[in-house]
FIBAKE-591307 format. One record per residue (C-alpha): residue in one letter; x, y, z. Coordinates in steps of 0.25 Angstrom, whole numbers. Last residue first. Layout:
BEGIN
<tinu><aa>A</aa><east>X</east><north>Y</north><up>Z</up></tinu>
...
END
This chain:
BEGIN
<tinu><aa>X</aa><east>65</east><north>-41</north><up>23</up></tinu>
<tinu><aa>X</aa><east>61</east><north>-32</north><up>34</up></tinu>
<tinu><aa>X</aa><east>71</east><north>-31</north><up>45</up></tinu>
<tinu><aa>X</aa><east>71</east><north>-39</north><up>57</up></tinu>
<tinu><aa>X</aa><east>60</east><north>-37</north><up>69</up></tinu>
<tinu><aa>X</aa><east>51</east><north>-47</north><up>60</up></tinu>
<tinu><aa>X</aa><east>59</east><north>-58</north><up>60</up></tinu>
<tinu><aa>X</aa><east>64</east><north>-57</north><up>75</up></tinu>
<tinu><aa>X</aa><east>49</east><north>-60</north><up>78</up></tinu>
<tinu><aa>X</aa><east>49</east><north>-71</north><up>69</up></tinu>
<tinu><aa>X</aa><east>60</east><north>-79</north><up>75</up></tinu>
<tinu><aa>X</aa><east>53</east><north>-77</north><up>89</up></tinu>
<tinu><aa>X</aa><east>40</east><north>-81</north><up>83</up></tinu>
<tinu><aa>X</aa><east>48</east><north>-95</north><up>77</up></tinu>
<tinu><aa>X</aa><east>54</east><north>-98</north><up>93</up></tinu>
<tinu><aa>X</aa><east>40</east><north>-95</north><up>99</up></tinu>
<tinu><aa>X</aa><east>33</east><north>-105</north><up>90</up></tinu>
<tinu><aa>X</aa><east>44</east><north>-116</north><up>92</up></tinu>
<tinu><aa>X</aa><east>44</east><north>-112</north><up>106</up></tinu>
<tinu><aa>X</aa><east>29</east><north>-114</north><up>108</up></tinu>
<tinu><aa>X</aa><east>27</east><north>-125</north><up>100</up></tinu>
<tinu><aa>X</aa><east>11</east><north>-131</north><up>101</up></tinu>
<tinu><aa>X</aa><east>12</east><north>-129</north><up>84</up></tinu>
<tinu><aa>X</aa><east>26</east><north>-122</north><up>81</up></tinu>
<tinu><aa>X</aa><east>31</east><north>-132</north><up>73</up></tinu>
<tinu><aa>X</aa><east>19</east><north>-138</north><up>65</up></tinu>
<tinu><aa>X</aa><east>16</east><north>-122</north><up>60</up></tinu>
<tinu><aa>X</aa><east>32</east><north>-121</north><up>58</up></tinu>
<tinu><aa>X</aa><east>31</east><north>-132</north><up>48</up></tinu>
<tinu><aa>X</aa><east>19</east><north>-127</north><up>42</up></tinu>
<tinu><aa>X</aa><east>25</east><north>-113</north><up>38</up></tinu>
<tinu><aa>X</aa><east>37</east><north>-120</north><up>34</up></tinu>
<tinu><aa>X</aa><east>30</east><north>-129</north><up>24</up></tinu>
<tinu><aa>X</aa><east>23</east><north>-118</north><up>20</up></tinu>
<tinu><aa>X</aa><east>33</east><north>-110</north><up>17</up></tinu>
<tinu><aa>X</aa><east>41</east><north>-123</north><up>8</up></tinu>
<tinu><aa>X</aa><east>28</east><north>-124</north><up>1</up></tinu>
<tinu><aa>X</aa><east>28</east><north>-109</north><up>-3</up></tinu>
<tinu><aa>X</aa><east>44</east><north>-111</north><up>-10</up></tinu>
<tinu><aa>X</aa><east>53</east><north>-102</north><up>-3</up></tinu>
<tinu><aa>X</aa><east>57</east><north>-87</north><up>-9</up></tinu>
<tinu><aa>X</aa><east>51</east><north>-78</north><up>2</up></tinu>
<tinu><aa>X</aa><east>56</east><north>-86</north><up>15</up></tinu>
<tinu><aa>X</aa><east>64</east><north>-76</north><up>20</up></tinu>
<tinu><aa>X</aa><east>56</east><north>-75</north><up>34</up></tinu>
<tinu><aa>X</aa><east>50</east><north>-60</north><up>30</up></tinu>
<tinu><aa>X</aa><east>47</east><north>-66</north><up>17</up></tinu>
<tinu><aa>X</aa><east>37</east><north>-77</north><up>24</up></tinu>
<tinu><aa>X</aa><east>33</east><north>-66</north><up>33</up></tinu>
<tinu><aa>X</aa><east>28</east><north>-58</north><up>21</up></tinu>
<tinu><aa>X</aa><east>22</east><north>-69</north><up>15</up></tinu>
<tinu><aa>X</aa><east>13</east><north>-69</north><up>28</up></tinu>
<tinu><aa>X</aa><east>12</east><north>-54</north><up>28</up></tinu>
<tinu><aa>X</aa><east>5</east><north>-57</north><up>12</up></tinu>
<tinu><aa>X</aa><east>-6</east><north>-67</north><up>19</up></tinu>
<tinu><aa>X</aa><east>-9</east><north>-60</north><up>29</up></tinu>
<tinu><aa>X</aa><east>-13</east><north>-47</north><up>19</up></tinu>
<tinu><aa>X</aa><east>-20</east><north>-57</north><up>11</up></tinu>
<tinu><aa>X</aa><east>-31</east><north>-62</north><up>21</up></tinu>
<tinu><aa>X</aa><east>-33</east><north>-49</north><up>25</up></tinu>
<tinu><aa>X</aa><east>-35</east><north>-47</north><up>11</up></tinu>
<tinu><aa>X</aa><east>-46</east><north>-57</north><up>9</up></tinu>
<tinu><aa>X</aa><east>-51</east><north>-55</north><up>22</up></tinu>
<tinu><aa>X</aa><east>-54</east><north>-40</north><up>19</up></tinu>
<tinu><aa>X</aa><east>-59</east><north>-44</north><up>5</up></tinu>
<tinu><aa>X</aa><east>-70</east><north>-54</north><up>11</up></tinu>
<tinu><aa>X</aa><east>-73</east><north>-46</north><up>21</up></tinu>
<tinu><aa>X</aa><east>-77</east><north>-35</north><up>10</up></tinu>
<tinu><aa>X</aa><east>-84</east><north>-47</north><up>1</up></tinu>
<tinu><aa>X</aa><east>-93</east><north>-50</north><up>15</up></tinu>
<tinu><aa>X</aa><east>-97</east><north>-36</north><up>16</up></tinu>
END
């Protein structure tokens, strides 16, 4: 039992993780260097931290992303 929760975490765990390098190729962001992504990822992290507008501003631009057409 404990090996079969152990699987489904597993590829739970990988099914996440391949939609989030979807959205890094969804954002034209495929070809960067990985440190460069990071970087970003954490810059926006400290950015929208207790920023209500700045968070609402980055969902409203993600929002339009996924209405255009597939990439």
């Amino acid at each position: 039992m404990n090996r079969m929760k152990t699987t489904e975490a597993r590829k739970k765990d990988t099914r996440e993780k391949i939609a989030l390098g979807g959205l890094v190729a969804k954002a034209g962001l495929r070809y960067e260097k990985r440190a460069l992504l990071l970087g970003l990822l954490i810059d926006a992290r400290h950015r929208i931290i207790g920023d209500e507008s700045e968070r609402a501003r980055l969902m409203e631009i993600g929002e339009k992303a996924f209405t255009r057409e597939p990439d």
